[in-house]
C-alpha positions in Angstrom: 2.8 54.9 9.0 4.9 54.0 11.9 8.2 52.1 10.7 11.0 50.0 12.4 14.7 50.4 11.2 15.8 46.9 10.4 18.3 44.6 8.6 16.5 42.8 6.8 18.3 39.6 8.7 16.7 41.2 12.0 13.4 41.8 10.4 13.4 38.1 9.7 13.8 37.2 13.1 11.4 39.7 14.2 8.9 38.8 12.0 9.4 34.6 12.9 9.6 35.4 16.9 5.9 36.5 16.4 4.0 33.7 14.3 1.9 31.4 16.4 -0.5 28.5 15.1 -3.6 27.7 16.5 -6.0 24.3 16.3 -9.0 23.3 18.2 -8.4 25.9 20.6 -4.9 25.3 21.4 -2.6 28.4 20.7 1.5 28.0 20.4 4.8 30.0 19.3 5.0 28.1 16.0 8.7 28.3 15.4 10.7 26.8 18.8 13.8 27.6 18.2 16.9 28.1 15.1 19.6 25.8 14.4 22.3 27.5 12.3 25.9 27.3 11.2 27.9 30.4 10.4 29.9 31.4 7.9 31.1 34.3 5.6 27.1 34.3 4.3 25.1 34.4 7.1 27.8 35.3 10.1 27.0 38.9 10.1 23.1 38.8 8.7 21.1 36.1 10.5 24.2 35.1 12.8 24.0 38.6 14.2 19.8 39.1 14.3 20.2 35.4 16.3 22.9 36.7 18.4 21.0 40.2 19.2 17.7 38.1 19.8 19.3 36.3 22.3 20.8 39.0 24.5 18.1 41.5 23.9 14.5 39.7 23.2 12.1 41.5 21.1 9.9 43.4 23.6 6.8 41.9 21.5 7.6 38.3 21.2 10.1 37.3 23.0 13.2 35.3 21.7 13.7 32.5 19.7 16.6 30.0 21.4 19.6 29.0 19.2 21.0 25.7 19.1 24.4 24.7 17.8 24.4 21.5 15.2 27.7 20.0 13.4 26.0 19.8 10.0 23.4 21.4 8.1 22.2 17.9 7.0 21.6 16.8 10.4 20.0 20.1 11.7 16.9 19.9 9.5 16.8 16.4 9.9 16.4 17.4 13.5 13.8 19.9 12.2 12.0 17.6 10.7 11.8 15.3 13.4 11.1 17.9 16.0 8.0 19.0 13.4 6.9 15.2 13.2 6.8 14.7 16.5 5.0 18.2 17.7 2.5 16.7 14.8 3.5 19.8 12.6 2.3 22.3 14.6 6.0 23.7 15.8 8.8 23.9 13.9 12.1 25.3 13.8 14.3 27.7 11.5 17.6 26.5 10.2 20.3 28.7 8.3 23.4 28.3 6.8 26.4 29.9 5.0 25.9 30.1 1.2 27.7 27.4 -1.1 28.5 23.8 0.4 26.6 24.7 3.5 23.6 25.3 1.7 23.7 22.2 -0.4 24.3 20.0 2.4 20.2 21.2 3.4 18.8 19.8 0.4 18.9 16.3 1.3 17.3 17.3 4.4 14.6 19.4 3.0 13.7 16.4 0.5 12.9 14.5 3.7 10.7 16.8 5.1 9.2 17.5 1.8 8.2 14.2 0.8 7.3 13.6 4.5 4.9 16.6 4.6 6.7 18.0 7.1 7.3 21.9 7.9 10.6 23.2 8.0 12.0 27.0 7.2 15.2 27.2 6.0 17.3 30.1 5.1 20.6 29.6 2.9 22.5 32.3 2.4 23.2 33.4 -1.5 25.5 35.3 -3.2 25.7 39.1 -3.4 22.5 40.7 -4.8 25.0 43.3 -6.1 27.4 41.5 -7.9 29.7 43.6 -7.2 32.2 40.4 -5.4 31.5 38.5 -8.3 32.4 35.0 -8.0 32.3 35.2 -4.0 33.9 32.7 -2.3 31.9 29.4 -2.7 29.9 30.7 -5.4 29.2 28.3 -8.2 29.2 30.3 -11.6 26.7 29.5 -14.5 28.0 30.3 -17.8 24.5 30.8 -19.0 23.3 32.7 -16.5 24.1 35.3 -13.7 21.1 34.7 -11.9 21.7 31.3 -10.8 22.8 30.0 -7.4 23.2 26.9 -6.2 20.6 27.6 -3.7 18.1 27.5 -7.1 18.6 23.3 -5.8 16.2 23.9 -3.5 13.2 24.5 -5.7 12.2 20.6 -6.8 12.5 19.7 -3.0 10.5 22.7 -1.6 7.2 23.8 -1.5 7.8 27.1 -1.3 10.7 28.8 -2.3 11.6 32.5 -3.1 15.4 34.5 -3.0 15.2 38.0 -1.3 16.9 40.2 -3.8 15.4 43.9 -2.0 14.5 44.4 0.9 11.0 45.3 0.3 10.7 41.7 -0.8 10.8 40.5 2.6 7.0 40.6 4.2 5.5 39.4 1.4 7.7 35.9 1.0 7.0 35.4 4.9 4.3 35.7 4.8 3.7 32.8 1.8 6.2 31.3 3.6 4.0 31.0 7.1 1.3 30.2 4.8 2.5 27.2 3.2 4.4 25.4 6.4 1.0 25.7 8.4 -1.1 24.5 5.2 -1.9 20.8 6.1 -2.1 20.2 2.4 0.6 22.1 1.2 3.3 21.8 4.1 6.9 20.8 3.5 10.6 22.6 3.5 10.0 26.2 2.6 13.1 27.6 1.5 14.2 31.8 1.3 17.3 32.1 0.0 19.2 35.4 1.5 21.7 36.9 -0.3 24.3 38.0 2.1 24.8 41.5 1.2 21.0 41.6 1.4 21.0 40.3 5.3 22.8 43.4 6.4 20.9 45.8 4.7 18.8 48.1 7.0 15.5 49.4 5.9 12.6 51.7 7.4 9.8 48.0 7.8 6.4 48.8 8.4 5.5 47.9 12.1 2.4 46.5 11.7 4.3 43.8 9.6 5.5 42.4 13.4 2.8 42.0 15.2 1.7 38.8 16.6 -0.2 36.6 14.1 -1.9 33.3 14.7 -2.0 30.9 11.6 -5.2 29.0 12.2 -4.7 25.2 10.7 -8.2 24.2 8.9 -10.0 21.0 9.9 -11.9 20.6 6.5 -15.1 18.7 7.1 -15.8 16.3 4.2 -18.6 17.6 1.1 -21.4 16.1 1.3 -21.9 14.8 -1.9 -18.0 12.8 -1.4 -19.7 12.0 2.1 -23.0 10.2 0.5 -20.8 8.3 -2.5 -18.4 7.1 0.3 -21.0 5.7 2.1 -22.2 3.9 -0.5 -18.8 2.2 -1.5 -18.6 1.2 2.0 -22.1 -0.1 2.3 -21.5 -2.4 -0.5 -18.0 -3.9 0.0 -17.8 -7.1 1.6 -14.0 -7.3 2.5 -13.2 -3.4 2.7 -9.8 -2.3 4.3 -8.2 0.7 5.9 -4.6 1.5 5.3 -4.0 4.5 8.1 -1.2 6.9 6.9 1.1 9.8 8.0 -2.3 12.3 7.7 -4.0 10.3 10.6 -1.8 10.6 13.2 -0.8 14.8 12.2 -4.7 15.3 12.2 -4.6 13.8 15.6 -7.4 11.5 14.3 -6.2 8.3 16.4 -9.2 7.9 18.6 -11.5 8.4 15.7 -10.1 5.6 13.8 -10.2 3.7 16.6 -13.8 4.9 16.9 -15.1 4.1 13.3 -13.0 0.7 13.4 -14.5 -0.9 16.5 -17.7 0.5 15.4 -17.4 -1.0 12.0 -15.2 -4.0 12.3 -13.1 -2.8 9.2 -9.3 -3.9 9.4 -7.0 -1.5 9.6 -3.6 -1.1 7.9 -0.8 1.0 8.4 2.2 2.9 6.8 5.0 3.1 8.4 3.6 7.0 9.1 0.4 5.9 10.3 2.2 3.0 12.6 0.4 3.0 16.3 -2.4 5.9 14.7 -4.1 1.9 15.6 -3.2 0.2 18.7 -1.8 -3.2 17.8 -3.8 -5.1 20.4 -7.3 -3.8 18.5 -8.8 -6.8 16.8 -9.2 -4.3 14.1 -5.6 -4.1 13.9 -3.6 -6.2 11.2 -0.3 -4.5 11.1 1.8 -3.3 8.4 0.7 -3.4 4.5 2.8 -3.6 1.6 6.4 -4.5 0.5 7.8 -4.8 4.1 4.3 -5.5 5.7 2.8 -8.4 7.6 1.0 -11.1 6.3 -2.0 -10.7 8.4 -2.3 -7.1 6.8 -1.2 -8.5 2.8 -3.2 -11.4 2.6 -6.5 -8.9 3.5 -5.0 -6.4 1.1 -4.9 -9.3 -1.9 -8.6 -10.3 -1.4 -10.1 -6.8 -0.6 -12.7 -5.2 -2.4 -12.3 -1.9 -1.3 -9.5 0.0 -0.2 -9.7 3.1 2.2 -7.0 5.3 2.2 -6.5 7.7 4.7 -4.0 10.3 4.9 -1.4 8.3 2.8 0.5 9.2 0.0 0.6 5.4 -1.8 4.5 4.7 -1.6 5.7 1.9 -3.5 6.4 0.4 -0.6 2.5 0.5 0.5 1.4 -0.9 -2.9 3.9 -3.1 -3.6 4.8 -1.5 -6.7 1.5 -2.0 -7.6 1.0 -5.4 -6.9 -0.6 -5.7 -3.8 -4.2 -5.2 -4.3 -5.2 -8.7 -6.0 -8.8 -8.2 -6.1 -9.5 -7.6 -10.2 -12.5 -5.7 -8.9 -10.7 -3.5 -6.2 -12.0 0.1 -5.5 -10.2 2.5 -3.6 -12.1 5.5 -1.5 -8.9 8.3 -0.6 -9.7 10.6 2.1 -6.9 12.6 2.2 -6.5 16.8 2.8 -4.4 16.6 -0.1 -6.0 16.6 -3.5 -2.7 15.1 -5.5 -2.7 12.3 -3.4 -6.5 11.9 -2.8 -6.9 11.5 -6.6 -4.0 8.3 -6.4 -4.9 4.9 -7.8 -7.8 6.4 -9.3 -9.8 6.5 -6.1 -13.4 7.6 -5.2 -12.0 11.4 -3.5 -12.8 12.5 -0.5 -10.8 16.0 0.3 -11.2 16.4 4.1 -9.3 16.5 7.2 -8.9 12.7 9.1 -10.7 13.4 11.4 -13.2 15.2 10.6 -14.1 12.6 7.7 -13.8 9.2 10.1 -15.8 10.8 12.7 -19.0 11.8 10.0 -18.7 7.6 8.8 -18.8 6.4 12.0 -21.9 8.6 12.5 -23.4 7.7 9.6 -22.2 3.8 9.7 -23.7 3.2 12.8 -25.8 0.2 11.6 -23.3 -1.4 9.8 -20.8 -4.0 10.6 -18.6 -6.4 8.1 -20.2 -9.6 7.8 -19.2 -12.6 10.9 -17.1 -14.3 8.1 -15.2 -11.4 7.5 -14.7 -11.4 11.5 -13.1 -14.3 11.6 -10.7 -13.9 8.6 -9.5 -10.7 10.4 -9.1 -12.7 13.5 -6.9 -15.5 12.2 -4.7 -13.6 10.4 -4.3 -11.2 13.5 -3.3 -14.4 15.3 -1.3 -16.4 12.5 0.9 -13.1 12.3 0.8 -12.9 16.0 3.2 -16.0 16.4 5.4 -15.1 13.5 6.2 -12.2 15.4 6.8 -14.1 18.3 9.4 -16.2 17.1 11.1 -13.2 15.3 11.7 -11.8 18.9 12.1 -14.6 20.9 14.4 -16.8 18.4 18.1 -17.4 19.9 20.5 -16.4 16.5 24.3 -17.6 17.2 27.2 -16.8 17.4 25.9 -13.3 17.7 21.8 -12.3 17.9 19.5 -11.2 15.0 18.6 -7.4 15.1 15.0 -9.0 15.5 16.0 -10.1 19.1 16.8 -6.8 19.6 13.7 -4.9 18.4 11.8 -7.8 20.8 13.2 -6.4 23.2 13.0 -3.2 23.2 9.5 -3.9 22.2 8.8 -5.3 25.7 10.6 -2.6 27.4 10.0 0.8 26.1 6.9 2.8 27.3 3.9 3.9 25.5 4.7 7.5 25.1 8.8 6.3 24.5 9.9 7.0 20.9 11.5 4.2 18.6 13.4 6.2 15.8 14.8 4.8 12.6 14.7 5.2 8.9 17.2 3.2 6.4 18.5 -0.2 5.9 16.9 -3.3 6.9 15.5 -2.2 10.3 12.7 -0.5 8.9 11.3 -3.7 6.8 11.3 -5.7 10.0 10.1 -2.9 11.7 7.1 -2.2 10.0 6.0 -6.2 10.0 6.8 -6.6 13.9 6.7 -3.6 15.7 3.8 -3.7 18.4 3.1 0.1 18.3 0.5 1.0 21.1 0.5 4.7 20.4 0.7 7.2 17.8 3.7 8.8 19.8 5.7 5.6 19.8 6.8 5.1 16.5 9.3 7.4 14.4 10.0 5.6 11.2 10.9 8.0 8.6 10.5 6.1 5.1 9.9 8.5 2.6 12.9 9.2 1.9 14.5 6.9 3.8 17.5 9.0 3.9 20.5 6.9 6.0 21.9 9.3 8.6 19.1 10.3 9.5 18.7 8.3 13.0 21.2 10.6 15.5 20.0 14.1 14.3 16.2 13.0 14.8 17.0 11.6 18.6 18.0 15.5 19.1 15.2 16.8 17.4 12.6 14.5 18.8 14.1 14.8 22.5 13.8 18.8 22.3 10.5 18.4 21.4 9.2 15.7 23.9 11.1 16.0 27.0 9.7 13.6 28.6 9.9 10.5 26.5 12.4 8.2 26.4 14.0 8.6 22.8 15.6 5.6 21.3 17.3 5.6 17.9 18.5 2.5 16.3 21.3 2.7 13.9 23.2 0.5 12.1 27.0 1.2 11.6 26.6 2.4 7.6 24.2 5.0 8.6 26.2 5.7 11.6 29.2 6.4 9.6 27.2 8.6 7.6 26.1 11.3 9.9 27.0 10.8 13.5 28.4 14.6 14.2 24.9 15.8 16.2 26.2 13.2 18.8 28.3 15.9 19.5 25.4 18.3 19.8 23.2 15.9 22.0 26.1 16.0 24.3 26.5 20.0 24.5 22.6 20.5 25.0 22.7 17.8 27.7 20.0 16.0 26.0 19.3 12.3 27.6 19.2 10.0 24.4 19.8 6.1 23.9 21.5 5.3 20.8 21.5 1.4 19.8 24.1 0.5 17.5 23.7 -2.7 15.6 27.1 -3.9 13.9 26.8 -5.9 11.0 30.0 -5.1 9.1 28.3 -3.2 6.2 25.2 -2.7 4.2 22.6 -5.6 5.2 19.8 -3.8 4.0 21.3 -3.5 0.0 23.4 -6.5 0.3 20.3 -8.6 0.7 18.4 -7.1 -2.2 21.9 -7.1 -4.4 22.0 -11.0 -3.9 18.0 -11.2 -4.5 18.4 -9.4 -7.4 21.7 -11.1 -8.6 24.5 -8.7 -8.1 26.0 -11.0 -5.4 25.9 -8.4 -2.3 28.3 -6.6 -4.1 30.3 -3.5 -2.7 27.8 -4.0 0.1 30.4 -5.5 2.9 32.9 -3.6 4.9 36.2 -5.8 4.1 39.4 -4.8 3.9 40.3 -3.9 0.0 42.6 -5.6 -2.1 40.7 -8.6 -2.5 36.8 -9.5 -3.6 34.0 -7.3 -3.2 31.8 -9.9 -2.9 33.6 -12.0 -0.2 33.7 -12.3 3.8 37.4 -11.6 3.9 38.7 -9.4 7.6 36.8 -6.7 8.7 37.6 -2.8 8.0 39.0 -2.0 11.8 36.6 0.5 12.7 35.6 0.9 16.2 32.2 2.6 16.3 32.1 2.3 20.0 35.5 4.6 20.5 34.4 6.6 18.1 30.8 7.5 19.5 33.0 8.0 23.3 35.0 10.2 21.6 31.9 12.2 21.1 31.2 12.4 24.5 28.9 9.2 24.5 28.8 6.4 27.7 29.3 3.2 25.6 27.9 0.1 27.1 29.2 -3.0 24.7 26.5 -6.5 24.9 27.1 -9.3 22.9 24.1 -11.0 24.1 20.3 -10.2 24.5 20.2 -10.6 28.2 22.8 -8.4 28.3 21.4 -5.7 25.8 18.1 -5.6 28.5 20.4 -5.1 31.2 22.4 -2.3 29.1 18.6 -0.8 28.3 17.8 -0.4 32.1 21.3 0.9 33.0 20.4 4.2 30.0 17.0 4.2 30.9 18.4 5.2 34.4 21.4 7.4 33.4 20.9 11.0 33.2 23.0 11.6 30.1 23.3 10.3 26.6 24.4 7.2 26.1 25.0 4.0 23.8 24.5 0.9 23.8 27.1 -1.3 20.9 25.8 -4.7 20.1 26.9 -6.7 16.8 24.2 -8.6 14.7 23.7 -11.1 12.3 23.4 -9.6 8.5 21.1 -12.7 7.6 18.3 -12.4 10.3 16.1 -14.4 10.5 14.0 -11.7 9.6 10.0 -11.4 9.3 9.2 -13.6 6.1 8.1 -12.0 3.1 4.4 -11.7 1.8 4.8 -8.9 -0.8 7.4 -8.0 -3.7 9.0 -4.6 -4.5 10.1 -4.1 -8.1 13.7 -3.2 -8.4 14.4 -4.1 -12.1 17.2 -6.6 -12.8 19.5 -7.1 -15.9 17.8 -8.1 -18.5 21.3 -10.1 -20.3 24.1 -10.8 -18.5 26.9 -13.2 -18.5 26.8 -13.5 -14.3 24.2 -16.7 -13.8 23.0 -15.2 -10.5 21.9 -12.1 -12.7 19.8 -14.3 -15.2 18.3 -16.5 -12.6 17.4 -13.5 -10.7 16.0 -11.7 -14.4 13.3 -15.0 -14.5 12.0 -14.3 -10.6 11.9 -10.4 -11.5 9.5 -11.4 -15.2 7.6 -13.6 -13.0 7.0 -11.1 -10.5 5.8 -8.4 -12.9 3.4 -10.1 -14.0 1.4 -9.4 -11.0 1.5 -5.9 -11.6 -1.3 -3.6 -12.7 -2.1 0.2 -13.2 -5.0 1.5 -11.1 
């Protein structure tokens, strides 16, 4: 048998330069590139493989670029994003040094976890040995010596494995490739190296490095699950489709477009499945849920049948359970993922998007909701139409409402531009007003909603889709979070647009604190020494210095004529830049239609907290277990 004398830190790389996933016919490199920071654990193992990569490319497969991020947080956010937007069929590799820089990844891996997103990432562990035993950064266990911290990584992965021999090494890739190109079973895949590991050399098969081309399954939908969701459709009167993350990976946007102007069924969307339906449809309602429209709740209250596709039921999308009003509801869940087909105790159909909404259309081509249902659809599409309309068009003083803001960037960007955001308030308006005209255009991440995550996706997404225009809106408490990859953006000369929207703290929990009776306390960036719950001078933080300092352009608006003005200035620059505007905490926003159960106090000797304990036992009364 012929053999290769590698590291096993070099076999890695070998091995990952030469994986490539194919579907319907289209062939790619499925890892684009590695984002890594170096130290004492991964310097001379996966640092060095990287570095000998890059200036001497395998003569099979080529190379894989590096990039260099500021934190291993951001870097598989950037990941993340970069596998969202490539619709998970290319990825990239991430590494870090073992202890702190390790731990900093699980936050990120959580995201793309619960997002169903691919990423590979490879902390580096403690010696295999033992024989430096505690290493520097190691984290001892008293109970056991086979404990890392990197063993955090296992409730956030879907994969995970530590590479103790070398001869370990094939076999865990190779689960590894399996798992981040299953559309089922996709998420962070974690291989923890030890570092003493890395640098060991052994005599690898070659075979194990040849090319390989993962081939990602459309599953067509059974038969049987076929015939009995026919039938449930056949018979509802007021069915509903709420379109998740799984449409717009399958690349199944035309067919639901297909099977809803065929059908006349309403269509709903996640904030995942956002522009999967072009908002100007007439099948289109908008978003469902907690944070949704109207046009889209009120047909969710009265509907008799719900069709989930390719979502995994957030409380956000039910409402913590509260949404679906009809004491008769059914639900039909075609999803490629049995655990969250099975979800609200659903009629299961375990099939790829597209495949599934192309065989209904087929077989529903004689049948249409009723003319009454028509109209319903129609005048909440047009009722919602002008609450959105005034969001973006009102005139908030002194200073705007974000809403203005997201108006106008509505009217401005292009159809193949990208919006990115993913904590605080934003994302509730968002979802209720955002006119989303194509799959491409949206890049909400609210899964795990994980603040900071806004800067580090602009990178990822812009590496991914040159092209686009890549606008990320952040408000200052997630900018103060995470905003090192400006850094990054700057050094890979990629042309992003940050928006900042200053509001002096956290709007998003300082609403739902005084909703739920806690008086938007230790919400507020004030200067200390006084309350936490009042308006007293603002902490002097200069966001707009700070994000120069980066190596940003700052353009500061105060006014929404200016902000479009700003907008066309970045839209013609040829480098990052930002654009600093300050908003109103209290909107107006998009009014509410939905509820969201965060429980309150249940005794307290605060007023604010009992009157807010009545709302929340009212409230729960409209819950229900499916």
């Amino acid at each position: 048998m012929e053999t290769v004398r590698l590291t096993v830190a070099q076999a890695t790389i070998r091995f990952l330069v030469n994986q490539h996933v194919e579907r319907d016919g289209v062939t790619q490199r499925f890892f684009a590139g590695a984002f890594g920071i170096f130290g004492h654990g991964n310097v001379a193992g996966i640092g060095q493989a990287l570095l000998q990569n890059e200036i001497d490319p395998i003569p099979d497969g080529g190379s894989i670029p590096y990039v260099m991020p500021r934190n291993e947080q951001g870097m598989v956010h950037a990941a993340t994003s970069y596998a969202k937007a490539k619709n998970r069929l290319q990825t990239m590799v991430c590494t870090s040094s073992i202890g702190p820089g390790a731990l900093n990844m699980v936050t990120g891996a959580a995201v793309a976890t619960t997002n169903r997103l691919p990423v590979l990432l490879l902390p580096s562990d403690q010696f295999a040995t033992r024989i430096p035993d505690p290493v520097l950064q190691q984290v001892e266990n008293s109970q056991t010596l086979d404990t890392s911290v990197n063993d955090a990584f296992r409730p956030v992965s879907v994969f995970f494995d530590r590479i103790n021999r070398p001869e370990q090494l094939v076999p865990s890739l190779m689960q590894a490739m399996r798992a981040l190109t299953d559309p089922a079973d996709t998420g962070a895949v974690t291989i923890a190296m030890p570092q003493d590991v890395q640098a060991e050399a052994y005599d690898f098969p070659a075979s194990a490095f040849a090319e390989r081309v993962w081939h990602v399954r459309r599953t067509p939908p059974d038969v049987a699950a076929l015939d009995r969701a026919l039938t449930l459709i056949r018979a509802a009167k007021r069915p509903l489709v709420i379109a998740g993350g799984g449409v717009t990976y399958s690349d199944a946007s035309e067919a639901l477009r297909a099977f809803a102007t065929a059908t006349g069924v309403p269509v709903a969307d996640t904030h995942a499945g956002k522009g999967a339906m072009n908002f100007d449809s007439p099948q289109s309602v908008g978003g469902v849920g907690s944070t949704g429209a109207a046009s889209a709740n009120h047909l969710a209250e009265d509907a008799d049948l719900i069709i989930g596709i390719g979502t995994r039921y957030s409380d956000f999308t039910t409402a913590s359970r509260s949404q679906f009003k009809n004491p008769t509801v059914q639900f039909l869940n075609i999803n490629i993922k049995p655990f969250d087909a099975v979800k609200n105790g659903a009629e299961m159909m375990v099939a790829d998007a597209r495949e599934a909404l192309t065989a209904l259309a087929n077989a529903l081509a004689d049948w249409h909701v009723s003319d009454e249902y028509a109209k319903k659809i129609a005048e909440e599409r047009v009722a919602w139409a002008k609450v959105t309309d005034a969001c973006y068009k009102t005139r908030h003083h002194p200073v705007p409402a974000q809403t203005e803001v997201f108006g106008a960037l509505n009217d401005m960007m292009g159809d193949k531009d990208v919006l990115i955001n993913a904590a605080g308030s934003m994302p509730g308006d968002l979802q209720a007003l955002w006119r989303a005209r194509t799959p491409d255009q949206y890049h909400v991440e609210y899964a795990f909603s994980a603040m900071g995550y806004e800067i580090p996706a602009a990178m990822g997404v812009k590496m991914a889709l040159p092209e686009s225009e890549v606008v990320a809106i952040v408000g200052d408490g997630t900018y103060q979070m995470l905003p090192m990859e400006l850094a990054t953006i700057v050094q890979e000369r990629l042309k992003v647009i940050i928006v900042l929207l200053q509001n002096h703290g956290f709007a998003s929990i300082g609403g739902l604190s005084a909703a739920v009776g806690s008086q938007r306390f230790g919400t507020r960036y004030r200067m200390g020494g006084g309350s936490h719950t009042g308006d007293g001078e603002f902490v002097p933080v200069d966001i707009a210095k700070n994000a120069e300092s980066w190596g940003l352009t700052v353009l500061k608006v105060t006014t929404i004529d200016e902000f479009k003005d700003a907008f066309r200035s970045a839209q013609a620059a040829p480098r990052a830049m930002m654009i600093y505007i300050e908003t109103s905490p209290d909107g107006p926003n998009p009014p509410s239609s939905s509820w969201w159960d965060v429980p309150v106090s249940q005794v307290s000797r605060i007023e604010s907290t009992t009157s807010a304990y009545t709302a929340y036992e009212a409230a729960k009364r409209e819950q229900r277990w499916y």
